[in-house]
Biopython code that builds the backbone (N, CA, C, O; Angstrom):
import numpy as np
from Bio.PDB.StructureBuilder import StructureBuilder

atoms = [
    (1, "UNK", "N", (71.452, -65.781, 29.518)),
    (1, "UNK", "CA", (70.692, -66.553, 28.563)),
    (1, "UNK", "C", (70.551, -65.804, 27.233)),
    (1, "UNK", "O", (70.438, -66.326, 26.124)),
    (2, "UNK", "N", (70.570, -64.755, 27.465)),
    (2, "UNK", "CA", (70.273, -63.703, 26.044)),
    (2, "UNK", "C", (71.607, -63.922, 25.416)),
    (2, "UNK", "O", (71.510, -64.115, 24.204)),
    (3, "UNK", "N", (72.804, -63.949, 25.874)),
    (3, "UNK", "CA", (74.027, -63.897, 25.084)),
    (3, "UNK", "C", (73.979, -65.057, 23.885)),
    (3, "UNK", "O", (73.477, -64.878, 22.775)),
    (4, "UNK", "N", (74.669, -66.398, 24.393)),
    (4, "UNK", "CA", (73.943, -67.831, 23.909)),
    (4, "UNK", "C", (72.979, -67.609, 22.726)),
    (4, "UNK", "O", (73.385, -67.872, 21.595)),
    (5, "UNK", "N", (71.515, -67.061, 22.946)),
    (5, "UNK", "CA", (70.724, -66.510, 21.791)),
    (5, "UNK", "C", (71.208, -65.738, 20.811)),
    (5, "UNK", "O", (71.173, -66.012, 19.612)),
    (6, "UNK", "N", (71.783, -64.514, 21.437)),
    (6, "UNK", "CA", (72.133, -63.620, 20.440)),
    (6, "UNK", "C", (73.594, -64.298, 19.482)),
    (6, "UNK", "O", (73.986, -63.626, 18.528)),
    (7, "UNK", "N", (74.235, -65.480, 19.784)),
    (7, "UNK", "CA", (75.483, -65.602, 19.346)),
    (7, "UNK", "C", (74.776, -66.504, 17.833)),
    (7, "UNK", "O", (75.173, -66.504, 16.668)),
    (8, "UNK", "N", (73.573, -67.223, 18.500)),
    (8, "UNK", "CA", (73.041, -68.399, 17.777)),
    (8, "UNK", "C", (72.651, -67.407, 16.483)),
    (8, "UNK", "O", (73.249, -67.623, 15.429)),
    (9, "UNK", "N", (71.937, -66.626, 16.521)),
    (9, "UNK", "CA", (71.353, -65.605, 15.565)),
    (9, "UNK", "C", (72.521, -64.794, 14.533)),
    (9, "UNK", "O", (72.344, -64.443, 13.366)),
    (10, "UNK", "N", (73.912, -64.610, 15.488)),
    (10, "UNK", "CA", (74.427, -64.070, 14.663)),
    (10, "UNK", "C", (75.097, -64.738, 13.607)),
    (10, "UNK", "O", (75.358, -64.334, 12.474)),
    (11, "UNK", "N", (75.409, -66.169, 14.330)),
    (11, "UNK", "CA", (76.251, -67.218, 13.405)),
    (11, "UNK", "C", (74.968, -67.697, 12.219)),
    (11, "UNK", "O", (75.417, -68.209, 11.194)),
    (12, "UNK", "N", (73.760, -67.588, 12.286)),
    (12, "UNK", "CA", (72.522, -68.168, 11.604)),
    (12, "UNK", "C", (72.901, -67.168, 10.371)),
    (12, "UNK", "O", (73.141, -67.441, 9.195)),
    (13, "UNK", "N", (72.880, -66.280, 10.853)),
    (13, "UNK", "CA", (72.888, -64.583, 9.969)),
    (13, "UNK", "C", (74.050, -65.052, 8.989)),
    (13, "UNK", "O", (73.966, -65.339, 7.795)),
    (14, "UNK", "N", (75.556, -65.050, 10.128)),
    (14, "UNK", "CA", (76.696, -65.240, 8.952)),
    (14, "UNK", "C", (76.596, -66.126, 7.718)),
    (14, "UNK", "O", (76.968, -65.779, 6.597)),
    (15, "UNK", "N", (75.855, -67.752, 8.146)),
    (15, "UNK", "CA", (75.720, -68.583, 7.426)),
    (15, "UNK", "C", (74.808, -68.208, 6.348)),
    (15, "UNK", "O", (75.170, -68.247, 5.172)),
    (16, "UNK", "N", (73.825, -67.903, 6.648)),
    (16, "UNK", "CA", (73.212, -67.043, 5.671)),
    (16, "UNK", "C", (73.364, -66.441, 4.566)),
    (16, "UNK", "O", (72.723, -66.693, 3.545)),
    (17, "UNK", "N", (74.320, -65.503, 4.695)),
    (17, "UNK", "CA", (75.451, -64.686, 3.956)),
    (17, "UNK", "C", (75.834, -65.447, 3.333)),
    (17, "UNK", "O", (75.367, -65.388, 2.195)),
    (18, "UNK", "N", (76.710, -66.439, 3.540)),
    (18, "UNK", "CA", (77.767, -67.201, 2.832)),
    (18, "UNK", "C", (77.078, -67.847, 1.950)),
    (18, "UNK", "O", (77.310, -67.718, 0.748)),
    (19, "UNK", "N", (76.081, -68.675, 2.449)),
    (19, "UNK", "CA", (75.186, -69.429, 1.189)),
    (19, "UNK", "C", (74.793, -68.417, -0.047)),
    (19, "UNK", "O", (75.147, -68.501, -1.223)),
    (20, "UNK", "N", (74.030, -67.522, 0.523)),
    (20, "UNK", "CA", (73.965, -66.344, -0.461)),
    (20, "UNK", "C", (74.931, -65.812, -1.666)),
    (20, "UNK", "O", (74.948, -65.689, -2.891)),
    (21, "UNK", "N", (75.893, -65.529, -0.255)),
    (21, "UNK", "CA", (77.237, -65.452, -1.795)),
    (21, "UNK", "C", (77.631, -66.330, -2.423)),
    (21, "UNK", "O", (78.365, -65.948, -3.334)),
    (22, "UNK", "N", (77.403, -67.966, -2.339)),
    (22, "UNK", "CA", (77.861, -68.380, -2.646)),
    (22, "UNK", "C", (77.136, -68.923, -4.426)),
    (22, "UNK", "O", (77.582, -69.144, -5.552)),
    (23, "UNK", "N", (75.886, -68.927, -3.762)),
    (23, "UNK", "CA", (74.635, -69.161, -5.067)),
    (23, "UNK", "C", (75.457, -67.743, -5.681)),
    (23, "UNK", "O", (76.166, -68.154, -6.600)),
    (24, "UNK", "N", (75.586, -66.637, -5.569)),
    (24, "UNK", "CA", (75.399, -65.361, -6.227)),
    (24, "UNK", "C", (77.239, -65.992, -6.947)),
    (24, "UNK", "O", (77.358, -65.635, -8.119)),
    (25, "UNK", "N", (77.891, -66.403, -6.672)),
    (25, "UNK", "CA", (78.784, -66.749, -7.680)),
    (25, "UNK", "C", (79.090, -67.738, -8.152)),
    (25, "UNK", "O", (80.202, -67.865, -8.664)),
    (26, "UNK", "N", (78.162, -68.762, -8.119)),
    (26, "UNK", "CA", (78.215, -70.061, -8.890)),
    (26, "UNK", "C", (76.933, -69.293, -10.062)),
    (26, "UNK", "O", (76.819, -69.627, -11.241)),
    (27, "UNK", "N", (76.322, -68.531, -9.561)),
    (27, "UNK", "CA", (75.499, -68.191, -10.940)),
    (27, "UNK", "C", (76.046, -66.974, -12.059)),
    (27, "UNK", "O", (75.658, -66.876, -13.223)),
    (28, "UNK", "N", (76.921, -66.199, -11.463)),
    (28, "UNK", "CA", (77.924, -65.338, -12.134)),
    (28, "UNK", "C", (79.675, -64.968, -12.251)),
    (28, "UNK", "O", (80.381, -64.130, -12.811)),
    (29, "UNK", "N", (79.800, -65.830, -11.598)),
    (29, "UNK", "CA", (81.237, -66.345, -11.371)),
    (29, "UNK", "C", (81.819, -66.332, -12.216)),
    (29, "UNK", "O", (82.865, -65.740, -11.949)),
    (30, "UNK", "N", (81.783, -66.868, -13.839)),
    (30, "UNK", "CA", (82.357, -66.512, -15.091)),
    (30, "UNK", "C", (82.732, -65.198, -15.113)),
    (30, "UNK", "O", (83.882, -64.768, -15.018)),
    (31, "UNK", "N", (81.455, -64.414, -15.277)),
    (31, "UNK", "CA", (81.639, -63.062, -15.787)),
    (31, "UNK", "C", (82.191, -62.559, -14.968)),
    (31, "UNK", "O", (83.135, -61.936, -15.453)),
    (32, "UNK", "N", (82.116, -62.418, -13.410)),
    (32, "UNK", "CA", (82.880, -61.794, -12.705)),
    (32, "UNK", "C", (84.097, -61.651, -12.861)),
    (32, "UNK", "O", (84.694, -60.575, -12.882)),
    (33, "UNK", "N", (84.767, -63.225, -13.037)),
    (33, "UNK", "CA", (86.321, -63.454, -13.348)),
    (33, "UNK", "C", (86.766, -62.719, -14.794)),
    (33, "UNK", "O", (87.890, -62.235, -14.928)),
    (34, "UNK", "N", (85.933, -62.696, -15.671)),
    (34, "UNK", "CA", (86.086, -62.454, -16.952)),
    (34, "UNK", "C", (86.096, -60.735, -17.143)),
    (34, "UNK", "O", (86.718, -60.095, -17.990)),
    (35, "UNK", "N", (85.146, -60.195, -16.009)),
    (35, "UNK", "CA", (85.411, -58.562, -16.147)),
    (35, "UNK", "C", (86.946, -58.501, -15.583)),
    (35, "UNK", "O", (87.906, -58.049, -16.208)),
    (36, "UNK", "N", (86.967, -59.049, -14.277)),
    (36, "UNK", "CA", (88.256, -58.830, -13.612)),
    (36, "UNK", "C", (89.598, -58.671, -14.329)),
    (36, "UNK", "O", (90.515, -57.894, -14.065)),
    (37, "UNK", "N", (89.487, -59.738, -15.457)),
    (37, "UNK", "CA", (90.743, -60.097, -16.155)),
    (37, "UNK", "C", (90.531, -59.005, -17.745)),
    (37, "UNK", "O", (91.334, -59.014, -18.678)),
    (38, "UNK", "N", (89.449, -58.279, -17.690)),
    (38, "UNK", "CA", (89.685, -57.382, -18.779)),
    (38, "UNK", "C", (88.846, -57.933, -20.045)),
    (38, "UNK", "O", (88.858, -57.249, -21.068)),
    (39, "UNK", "N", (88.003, -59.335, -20.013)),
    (39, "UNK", "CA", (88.472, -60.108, -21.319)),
    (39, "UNK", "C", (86.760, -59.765, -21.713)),
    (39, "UNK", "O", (86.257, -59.936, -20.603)),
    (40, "UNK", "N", (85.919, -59.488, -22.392)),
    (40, "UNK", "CA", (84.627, -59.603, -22.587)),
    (40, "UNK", "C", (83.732, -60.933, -22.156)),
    (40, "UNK", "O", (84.077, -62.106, -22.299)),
    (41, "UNK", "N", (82.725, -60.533, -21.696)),
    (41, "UNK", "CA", (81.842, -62.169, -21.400)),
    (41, "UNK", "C", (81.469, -63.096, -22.877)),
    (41, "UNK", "O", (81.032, -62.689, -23.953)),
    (42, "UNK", "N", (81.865, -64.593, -22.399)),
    (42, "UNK", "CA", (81.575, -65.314, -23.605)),
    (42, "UNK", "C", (80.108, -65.345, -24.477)),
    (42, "UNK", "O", (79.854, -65.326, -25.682)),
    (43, "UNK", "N", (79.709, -65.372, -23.884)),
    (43, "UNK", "CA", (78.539, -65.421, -24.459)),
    (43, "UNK", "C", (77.341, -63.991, -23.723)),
    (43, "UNK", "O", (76.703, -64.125, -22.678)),
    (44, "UNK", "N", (77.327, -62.905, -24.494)),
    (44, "UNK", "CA", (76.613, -62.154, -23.917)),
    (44, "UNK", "C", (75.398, -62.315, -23.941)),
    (44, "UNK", "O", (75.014, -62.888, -24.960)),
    (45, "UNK", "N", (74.363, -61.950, -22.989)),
    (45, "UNK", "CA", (72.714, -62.248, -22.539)),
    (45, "UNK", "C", (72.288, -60.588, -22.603)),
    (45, "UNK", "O", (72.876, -59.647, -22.072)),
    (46, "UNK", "N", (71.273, -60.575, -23.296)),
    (46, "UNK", "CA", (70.475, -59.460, -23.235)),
    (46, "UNK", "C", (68.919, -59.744, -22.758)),
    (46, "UNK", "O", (68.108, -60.343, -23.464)),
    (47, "UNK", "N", (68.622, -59.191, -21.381)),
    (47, "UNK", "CA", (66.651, -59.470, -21.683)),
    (47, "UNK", "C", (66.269, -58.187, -21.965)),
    (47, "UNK", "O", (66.813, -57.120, -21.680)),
    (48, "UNK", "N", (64.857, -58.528, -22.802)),
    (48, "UNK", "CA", (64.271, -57.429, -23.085)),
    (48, "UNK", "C", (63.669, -56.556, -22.005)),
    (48, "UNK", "O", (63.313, -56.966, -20.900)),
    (49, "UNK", "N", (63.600, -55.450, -22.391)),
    (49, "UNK", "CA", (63.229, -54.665, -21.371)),
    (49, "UNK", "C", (62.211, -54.045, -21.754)),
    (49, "UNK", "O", (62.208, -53.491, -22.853)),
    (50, "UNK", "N", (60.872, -54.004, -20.715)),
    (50, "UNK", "CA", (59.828, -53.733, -21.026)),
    (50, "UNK", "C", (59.842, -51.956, -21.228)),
    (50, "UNK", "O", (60.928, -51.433, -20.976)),
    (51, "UNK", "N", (59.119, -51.362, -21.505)),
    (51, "UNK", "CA", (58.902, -49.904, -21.099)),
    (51, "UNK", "C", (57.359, -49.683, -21.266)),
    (51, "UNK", "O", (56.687, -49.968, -22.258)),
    (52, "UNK", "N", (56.899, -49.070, -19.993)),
    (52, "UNK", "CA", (56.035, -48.589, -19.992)),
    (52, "UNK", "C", (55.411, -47.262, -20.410)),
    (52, "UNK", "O", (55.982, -46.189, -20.217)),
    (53, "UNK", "N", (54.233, -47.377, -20.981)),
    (53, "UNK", "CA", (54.046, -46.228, -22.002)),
    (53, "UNK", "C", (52.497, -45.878, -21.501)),
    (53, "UNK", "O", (51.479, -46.569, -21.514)),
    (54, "UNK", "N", (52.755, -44.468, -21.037)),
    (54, "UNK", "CA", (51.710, -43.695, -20.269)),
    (54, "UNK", "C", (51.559, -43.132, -21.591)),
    (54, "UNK", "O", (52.453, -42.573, -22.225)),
    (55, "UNK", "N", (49.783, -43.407, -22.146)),
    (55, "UNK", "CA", (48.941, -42.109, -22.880)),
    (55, "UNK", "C", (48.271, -41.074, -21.973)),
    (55, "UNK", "O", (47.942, -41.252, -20.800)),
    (56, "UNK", "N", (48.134, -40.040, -22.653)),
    (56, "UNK", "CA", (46.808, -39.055, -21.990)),
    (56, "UNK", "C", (45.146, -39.431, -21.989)),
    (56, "UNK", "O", (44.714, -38.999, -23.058)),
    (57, "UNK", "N", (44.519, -39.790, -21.550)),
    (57, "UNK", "CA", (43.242, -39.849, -22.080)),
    (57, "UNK", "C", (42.370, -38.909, -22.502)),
    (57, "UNK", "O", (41.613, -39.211, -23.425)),
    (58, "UNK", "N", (42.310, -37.679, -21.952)),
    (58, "UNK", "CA", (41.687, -36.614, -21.913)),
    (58, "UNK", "C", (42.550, -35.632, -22.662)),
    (58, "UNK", "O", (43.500, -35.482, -21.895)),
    (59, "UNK", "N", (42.733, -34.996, -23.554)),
    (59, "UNK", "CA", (43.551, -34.166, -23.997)),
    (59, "UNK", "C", (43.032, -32.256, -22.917)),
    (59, "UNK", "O", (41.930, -31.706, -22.906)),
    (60, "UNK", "N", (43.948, -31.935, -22.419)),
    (60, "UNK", "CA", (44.150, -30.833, -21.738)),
    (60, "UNK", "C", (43.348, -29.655, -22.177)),
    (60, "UNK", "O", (43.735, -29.031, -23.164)),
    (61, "UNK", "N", (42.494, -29.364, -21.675)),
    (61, "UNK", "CA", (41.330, -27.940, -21.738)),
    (61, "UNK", "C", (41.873, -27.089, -21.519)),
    (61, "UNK", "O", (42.268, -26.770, -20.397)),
    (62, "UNK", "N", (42.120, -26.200, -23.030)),
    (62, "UNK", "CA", (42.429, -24.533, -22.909)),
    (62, "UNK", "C", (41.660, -23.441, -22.402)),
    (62, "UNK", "O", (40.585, -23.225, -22.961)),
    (63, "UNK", "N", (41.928, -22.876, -21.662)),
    (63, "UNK", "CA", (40.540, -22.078, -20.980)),
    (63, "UNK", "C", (40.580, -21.003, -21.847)),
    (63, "UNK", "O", (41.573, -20.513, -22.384)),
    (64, "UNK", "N", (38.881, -20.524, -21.984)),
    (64, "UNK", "CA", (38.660, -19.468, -22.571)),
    (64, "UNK", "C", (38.394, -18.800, -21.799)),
    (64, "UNK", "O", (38.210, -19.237, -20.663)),
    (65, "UNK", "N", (38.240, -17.262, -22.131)),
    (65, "UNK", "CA", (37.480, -15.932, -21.467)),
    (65, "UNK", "C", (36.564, -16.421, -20.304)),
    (65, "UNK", "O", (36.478, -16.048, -19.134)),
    (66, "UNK", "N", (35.939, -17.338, -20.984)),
    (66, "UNK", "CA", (34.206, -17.362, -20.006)),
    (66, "UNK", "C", (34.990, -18.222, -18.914)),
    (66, "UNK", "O", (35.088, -17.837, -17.749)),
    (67, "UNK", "N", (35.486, -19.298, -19.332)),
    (67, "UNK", "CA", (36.321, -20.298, -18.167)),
    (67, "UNK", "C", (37.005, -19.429, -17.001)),
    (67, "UNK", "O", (36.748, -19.529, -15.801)),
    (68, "UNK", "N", (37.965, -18.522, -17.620)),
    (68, "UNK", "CA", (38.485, -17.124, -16.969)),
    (68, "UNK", "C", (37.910, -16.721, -15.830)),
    (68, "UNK", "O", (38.146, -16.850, -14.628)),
    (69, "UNK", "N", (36.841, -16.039, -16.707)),
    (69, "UNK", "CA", (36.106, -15.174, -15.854)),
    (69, "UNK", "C", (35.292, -15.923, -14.359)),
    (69, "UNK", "O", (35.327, -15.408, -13.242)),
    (70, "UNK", "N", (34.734, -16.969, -14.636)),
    (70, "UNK", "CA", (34.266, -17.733, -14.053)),
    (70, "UNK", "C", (34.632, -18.428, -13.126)),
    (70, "UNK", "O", (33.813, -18.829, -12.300)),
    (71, "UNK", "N", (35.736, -18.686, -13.059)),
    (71, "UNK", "CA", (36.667, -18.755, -12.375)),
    (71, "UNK", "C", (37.499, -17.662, -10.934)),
    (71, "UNK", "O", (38.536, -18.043, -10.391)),
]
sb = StructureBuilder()
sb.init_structure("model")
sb.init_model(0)
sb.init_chain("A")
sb.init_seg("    ")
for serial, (resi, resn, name, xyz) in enumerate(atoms, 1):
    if name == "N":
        sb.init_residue(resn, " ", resi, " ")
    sb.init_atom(name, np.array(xyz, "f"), 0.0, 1.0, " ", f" {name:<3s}", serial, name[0])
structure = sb.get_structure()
C-alpha cells in the first residue's frame, strides 16, 4: 500500500516541477532565448534597489584614566 502512495506523491512532485518551469519561462523566456543567442534583452528592466542605512545612535565613549582605572 505504501508503494501506490509513494508513486502518487512522486508523480504530484514531478507535475509540480513542470508547471513551475513552465510559469518560470513563459515569464522569462524572451530573455533567456535572447542571452542564449548572444543578442541583448529588448527592452531592459531595472528595479530600484532599496539599501538599508544603519546610523549610530550613541556615538562611542573614549575611556579616560578614571574609566581605566575603574575598571
Amino acid at each position: 500500500m505504501i508503494a501506490p502512495l509513494g508513486t502518487l506523491v512522486f508523480l504530484a512532485t514531478i507535475w509540480l516541477l513542470v508547471v513551475l518551469g513552465a510559469s518560470v519561462l513563459e515569464a522569462s523566456g524572451a530573455k533567456i532565448a535572447a542571452a542564449l543567442k548572444g543578442k541583448p534583452p529588448q527592452n531592459p528592466s531595472f528595479a530600484p534597489i532599496r539599501m538599508r542605512v544603519r546610523y549610530r545612535l550613541q556615538r562611542p565613549m573614549r575611556a579616560s584614566a578614571e574609566w581605566r582605572a575603574a575598571a
